[in-house]
PAROPA-657615 format. One record per atom (N, C-alpha, C): residue number from 1; residue in three letters; atom name; x, y, z. Coordinates in nm, 2 decimals, padded with zeros to 4 digits. Each point is the difference from the previous one (the first is absolute). Example, Ala and Ser with C-alpha at 12.3 -4.5 7.8 and 13.67 -1.06 7.14 Angstrom:
residues 2
  nr rest atom     px     py     pz
   1  ALA    N  01.32 -00.57  00.78
   1  ALA   CA -00.09  00.12  00.00
   1  ALA    C  00.09  00.12  00.00
   2  SER    N -00.04  00.11 -00.07
   2  SER   CA  00.09  00.11  00.00
   2  SER    C -00.08  00.11  00.08
//
This chain:
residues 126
  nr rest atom     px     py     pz
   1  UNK    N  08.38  10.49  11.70
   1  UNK   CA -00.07 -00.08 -00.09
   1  UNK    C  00.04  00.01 -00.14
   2  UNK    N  00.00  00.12 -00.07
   2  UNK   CA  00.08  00.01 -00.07
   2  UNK    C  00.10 -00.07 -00.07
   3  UNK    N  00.09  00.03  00.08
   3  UNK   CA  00.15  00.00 -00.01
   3  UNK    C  00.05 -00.15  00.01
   4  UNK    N -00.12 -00.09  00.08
   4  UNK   CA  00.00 -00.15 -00.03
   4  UNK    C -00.05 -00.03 -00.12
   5  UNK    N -00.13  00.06 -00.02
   5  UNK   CA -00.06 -00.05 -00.12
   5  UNK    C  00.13  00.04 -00.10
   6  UNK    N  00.07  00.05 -00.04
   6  UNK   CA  00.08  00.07 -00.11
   6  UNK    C  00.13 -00.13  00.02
   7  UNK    N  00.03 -00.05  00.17
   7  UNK   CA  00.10 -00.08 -00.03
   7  UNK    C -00.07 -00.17 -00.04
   8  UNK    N -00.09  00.01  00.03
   8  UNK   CA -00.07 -00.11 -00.08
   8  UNK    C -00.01 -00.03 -00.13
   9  UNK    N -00.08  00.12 -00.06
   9  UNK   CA -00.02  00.00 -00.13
   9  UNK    C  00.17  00.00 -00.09
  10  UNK    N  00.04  00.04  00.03
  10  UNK   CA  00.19  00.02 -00.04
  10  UNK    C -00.02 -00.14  00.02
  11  UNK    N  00.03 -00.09  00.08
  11  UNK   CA  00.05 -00.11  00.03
  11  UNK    C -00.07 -00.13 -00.07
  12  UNK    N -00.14  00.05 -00.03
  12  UNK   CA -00.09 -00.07 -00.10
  12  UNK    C  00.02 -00.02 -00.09
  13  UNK    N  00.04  00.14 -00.10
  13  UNK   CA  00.04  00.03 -00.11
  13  UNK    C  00.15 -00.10 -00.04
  14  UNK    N  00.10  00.10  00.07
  14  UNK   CA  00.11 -00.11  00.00
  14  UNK    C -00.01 -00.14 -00.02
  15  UNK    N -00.06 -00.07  00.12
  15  UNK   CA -00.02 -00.14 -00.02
  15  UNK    C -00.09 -00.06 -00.12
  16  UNK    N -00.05  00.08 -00.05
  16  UNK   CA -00.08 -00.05 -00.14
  16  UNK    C  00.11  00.02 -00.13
  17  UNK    N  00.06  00.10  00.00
  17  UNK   CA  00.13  00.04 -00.11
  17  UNK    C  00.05 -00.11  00.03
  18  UNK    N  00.07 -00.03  00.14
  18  UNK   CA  00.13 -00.17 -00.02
  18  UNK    C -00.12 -00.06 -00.08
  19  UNK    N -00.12 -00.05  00.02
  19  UNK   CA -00.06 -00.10 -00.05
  19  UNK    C -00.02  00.00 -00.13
  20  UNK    N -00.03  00.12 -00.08
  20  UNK   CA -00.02  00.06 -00.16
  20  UNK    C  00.20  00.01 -00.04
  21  UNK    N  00.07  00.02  00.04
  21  UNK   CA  00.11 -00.02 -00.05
  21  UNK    C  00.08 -00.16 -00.04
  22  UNK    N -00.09 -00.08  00.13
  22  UNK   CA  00.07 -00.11 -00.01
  22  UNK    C -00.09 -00.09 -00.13
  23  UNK    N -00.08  00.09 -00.08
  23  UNK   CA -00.07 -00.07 -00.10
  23  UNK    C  00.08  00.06 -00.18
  24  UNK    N  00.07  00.13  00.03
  24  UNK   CA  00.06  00.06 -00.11
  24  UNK    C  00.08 -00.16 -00.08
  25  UNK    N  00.00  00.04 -00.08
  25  UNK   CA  00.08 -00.07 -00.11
  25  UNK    C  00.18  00.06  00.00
  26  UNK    N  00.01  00.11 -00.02
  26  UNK   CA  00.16  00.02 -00.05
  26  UNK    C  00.05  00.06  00.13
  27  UNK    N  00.10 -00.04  00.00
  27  UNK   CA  00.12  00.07  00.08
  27  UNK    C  00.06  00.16  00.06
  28  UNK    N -00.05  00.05 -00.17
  28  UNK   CA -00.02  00.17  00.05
  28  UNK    C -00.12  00.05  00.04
  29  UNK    N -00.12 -00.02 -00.04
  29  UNK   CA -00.12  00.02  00.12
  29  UNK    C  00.00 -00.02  00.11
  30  UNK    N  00.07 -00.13  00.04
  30  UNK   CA  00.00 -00.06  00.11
  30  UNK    C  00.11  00.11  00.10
  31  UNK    N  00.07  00.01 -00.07
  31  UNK   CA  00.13  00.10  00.07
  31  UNK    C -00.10  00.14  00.00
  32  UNK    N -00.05  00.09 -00.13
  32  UNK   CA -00.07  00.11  00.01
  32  UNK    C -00.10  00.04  00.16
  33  UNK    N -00.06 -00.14  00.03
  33  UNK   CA -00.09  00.02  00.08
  33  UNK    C  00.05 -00.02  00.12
  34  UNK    N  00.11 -00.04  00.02
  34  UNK   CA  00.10 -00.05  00.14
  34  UNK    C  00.02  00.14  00.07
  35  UNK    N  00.08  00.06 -00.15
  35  UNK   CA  00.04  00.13  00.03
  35  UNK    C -00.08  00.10  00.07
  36  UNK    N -00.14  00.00 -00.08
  36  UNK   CA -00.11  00.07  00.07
  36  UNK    C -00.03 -00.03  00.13
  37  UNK    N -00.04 -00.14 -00.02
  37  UNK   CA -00.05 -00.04  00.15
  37  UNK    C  00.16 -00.01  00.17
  38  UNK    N  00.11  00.05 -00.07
  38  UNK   CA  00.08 -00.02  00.10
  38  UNK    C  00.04  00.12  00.04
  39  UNK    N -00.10  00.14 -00.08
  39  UNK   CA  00.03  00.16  00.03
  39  UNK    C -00.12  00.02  00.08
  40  UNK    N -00.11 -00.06  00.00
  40  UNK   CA -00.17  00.01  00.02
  40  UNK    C  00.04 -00.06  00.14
  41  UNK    N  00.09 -00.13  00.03
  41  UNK   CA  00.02 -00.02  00.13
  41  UNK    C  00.03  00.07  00.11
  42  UNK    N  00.14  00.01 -00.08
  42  UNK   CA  00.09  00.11  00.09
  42  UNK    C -00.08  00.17  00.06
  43  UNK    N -00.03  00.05 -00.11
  43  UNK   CA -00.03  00.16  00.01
  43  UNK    C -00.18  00.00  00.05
  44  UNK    N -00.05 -00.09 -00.02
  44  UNK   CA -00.10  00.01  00.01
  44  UNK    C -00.09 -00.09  00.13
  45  UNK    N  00.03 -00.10  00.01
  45  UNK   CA -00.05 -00.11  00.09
  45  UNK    C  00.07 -00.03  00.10
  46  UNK    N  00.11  00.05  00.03
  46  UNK   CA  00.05 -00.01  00.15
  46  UNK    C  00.01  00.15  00.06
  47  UNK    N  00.01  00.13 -00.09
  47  UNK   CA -00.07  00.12  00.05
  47  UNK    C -00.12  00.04  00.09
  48  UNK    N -00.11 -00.11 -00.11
  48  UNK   CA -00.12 -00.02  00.07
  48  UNK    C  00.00 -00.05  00.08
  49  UNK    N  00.07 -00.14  00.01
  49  UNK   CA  00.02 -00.09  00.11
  49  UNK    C  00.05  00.08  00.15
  50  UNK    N  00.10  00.09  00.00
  50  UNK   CA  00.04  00.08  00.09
  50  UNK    C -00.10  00.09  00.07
  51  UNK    N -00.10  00.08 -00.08
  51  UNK   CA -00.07  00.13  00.01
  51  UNK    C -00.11 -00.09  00.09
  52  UNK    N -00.07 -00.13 -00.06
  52  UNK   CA -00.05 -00.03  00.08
  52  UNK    C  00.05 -00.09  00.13
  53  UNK    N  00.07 -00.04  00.01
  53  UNK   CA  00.07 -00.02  00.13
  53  UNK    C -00.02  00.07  00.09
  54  UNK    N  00.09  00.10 -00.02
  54  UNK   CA  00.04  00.17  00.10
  54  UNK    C -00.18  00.04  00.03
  55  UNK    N -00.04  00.03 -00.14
  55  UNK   CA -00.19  00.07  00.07
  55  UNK    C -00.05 -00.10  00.10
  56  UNK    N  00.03 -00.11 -00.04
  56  UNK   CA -00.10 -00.09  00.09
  56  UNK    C  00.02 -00.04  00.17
  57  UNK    N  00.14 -00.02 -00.01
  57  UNK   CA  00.06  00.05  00.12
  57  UNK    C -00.03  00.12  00.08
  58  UNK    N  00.03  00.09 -00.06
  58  UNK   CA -00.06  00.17  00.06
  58  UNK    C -00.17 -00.02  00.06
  59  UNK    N -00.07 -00.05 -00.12
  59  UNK   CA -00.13  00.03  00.04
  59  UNK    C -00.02 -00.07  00.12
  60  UNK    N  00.07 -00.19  00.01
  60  UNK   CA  00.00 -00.05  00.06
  60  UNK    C -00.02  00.03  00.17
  61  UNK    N  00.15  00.10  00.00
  61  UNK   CA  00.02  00.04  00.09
  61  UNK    C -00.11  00.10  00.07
  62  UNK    N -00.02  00.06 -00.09
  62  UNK   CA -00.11  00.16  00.03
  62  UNK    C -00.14 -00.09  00.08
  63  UNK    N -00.05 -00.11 -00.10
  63  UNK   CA -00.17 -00.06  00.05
  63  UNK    C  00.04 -00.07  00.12
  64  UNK    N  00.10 -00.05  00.03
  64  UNK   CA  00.04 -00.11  00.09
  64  UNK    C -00.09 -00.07 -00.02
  65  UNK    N  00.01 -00.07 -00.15
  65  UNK   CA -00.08 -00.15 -00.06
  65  UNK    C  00.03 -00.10  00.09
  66  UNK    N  00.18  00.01  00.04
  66  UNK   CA  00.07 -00.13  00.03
  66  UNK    C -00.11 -00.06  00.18
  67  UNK    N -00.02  00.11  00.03
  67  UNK   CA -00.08 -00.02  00.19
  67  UNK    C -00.18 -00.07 -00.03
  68  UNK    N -00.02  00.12 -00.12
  68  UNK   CA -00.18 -00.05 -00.02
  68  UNK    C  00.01 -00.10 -00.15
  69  UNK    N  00.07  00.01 -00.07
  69  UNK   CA -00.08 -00.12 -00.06
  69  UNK    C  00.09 -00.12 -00.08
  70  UNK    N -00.07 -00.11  00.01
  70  UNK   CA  00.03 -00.13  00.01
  70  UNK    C  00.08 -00.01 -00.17
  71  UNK    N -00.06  00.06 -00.04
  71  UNK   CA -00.01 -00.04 -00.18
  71  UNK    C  00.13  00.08 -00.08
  72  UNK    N  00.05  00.06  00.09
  72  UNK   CA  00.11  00.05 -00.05
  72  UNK    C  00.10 -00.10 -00.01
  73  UNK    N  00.02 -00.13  00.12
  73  UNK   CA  00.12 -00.07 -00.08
  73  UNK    C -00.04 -00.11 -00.10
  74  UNK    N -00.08 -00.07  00.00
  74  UNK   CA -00.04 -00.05 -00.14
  74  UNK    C  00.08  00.07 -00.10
  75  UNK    N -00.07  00.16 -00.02
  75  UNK   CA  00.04  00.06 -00.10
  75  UNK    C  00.12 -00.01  00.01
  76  UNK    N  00.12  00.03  00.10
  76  UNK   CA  00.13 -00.01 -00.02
  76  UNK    C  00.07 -00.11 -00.06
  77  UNK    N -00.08 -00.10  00.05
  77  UNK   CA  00.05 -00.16 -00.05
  77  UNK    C -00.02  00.00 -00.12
  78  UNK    N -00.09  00.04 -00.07
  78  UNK   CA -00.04  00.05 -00.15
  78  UNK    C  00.09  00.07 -00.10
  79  UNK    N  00.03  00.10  00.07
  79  UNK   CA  00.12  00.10 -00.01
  79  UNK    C  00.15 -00.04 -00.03
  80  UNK    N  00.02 -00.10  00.11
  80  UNK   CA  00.13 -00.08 -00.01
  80  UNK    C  00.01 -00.08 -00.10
  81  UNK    N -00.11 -00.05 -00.05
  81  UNK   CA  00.03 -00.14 -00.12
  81  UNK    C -00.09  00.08 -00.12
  82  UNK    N -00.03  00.07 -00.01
  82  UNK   CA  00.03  00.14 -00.10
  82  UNK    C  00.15  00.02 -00.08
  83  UNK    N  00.06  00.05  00.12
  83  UNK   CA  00.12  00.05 -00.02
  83  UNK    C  00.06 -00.11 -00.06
  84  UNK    N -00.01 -00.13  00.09
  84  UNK   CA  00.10 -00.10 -00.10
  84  UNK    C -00.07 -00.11 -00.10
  85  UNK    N -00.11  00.08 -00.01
  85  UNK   CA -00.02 -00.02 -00.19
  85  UNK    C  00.03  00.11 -00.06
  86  UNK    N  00.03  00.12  00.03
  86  UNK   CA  00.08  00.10 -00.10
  86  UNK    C  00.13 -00.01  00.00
  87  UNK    N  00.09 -00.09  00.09
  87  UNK   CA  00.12 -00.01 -00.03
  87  UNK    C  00.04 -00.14 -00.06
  88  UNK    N -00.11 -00.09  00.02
  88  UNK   CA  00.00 -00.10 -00.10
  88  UNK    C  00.00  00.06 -00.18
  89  UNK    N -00.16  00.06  00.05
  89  UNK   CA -00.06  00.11 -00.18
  89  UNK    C  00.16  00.05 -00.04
  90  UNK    N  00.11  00.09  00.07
  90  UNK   CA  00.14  00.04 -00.02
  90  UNK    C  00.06 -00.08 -00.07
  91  UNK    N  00.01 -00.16  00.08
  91  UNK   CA  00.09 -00.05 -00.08
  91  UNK    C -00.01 -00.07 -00.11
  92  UNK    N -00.15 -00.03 -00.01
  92  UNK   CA -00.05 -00.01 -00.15
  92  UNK    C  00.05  00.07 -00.07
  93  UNK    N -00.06  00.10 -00.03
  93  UNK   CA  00.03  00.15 -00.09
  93  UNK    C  00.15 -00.04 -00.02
  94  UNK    N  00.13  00.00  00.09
  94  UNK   CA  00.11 -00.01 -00.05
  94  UNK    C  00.01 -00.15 -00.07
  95  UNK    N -00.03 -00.08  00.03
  95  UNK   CA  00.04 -00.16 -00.03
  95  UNK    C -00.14 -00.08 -00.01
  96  UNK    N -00.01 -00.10 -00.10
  96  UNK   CA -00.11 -00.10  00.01
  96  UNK    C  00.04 -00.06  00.06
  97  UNK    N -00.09  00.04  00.16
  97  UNK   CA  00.07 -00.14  00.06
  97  UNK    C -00.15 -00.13  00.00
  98  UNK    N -00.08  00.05 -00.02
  98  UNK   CA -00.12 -00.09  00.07
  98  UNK    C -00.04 -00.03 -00.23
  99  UNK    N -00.09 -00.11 -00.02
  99  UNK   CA -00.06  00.00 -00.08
  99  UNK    C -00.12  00.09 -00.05
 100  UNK    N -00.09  00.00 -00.10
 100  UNK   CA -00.10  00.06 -00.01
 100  UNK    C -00.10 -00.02  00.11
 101  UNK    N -00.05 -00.13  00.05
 101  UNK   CA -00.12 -00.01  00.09
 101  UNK    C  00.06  00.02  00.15
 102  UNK    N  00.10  00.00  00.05
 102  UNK   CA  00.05  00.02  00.10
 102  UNK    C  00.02  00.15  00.03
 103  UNK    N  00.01  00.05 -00.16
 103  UNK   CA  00.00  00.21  00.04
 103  UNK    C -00.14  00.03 -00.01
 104  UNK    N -00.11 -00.07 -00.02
 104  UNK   CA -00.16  00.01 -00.01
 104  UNK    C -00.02  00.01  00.12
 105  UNK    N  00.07 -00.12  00.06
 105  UNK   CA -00.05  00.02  00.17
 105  UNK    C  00.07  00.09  00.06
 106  UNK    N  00.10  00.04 -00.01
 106  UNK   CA  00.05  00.13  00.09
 106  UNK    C -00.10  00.09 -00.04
 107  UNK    N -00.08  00.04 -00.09
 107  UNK   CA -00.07  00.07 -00.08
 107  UNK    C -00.12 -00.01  00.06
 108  UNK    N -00.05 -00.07  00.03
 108  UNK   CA -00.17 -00.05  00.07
 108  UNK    C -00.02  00.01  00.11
 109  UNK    N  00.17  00.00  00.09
 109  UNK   CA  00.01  00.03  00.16
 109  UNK    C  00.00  00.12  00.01
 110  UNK    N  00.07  00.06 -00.08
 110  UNK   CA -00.01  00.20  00.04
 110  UNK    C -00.12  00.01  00.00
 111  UNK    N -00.09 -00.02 -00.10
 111  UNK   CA -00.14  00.05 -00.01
 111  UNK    C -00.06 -00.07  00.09
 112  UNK    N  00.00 -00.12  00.09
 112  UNK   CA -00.06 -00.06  00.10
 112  UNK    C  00.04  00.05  00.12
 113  UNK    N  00.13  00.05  00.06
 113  UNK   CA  00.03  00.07  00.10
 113  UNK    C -00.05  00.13 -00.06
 114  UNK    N  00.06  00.06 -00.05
 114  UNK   CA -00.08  00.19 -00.04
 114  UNK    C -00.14  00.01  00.00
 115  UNK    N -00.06 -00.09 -00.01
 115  UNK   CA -00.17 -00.01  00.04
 115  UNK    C -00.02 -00.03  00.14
 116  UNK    N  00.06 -00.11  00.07
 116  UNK   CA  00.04  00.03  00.16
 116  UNK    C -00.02  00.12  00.07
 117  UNK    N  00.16  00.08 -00.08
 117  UNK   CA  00.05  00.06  00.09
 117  UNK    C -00.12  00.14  00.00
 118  UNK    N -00.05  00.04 -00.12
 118  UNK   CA -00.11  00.07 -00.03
 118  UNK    C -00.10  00.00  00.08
 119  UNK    N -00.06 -00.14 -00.03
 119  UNK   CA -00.09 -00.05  00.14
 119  UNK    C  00.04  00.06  00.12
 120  UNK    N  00.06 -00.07  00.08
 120  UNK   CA  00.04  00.03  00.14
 120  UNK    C  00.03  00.13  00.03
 121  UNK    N  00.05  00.13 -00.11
 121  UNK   CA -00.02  00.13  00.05
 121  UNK    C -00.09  00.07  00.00
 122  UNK    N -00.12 -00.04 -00.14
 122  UNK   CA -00.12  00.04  00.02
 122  UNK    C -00.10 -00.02  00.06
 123  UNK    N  00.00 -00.15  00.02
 123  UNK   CA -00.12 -00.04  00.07
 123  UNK    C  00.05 -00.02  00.21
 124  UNK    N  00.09 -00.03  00.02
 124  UNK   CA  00.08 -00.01  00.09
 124  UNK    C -00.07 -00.07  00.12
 125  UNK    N -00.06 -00.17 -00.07
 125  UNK   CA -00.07 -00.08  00.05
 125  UNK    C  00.01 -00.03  00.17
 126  UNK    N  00.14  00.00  00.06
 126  UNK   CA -00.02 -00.01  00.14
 126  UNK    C  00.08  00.09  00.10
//
């Protein structure tokens, strides 16, 4: 739980920086914060991304979630389009590719899946 919550909030974060950088004025802020936000990716957010992977897996295997309960693949489906909004969130950080309101919504989905995925391991509805 953890170790999700940490790659969420990472992934939160990030996606709010593309969104506050794509509002800078000059060229060297703009670059200043690239820099930051493309070390914050790397060392930070796919480490976590890994750590929880591997735990989740392990525990996986230990409860034998996958036999008794239903709500674990949701969560994985969750999981998956997670990931490829952080490798979207990635290619932001390197390149504007999307406009301002189009990196809002990459931004609105993390926090709408990460409340999901939250949901379904705490409350673990079916």
């Amino acid at each position: 739980m953890v170790s999700m919550s940490l790659v969420i909030g990472t992934l939160f974060l990030q996606s709010l920086t593309v969104v506050f950088r794509l509002r800078l004025k000059t060229v060297e802020e703009r670059a200043g914060l690239r820099a930051t936000q493309v070390r914050i990716h790397k060392f930070i957010y796919y480490p976590i991304l890994f750590v929880t992977i591997v735990s989740g897996a392990v525990l996986a295997a230990k409860t034998e979630v996958f036999a008794n309960g239903k709500w674990i693949y949701p969560k994985l489906g969750l999981l998956l389009f997670l990931i490829g909004l952080g490798f979207l969130n990635g290619m932001q950080i390197k390149k504007d590719l999307m406009p301002k309101k189009y990196a809002m919504m990459v931004h609105i989905a993390i926090f709408i899946v990460g409340a999901w995925m939250i949901y379904y391991a705490t409350v673990k509805p079916f």
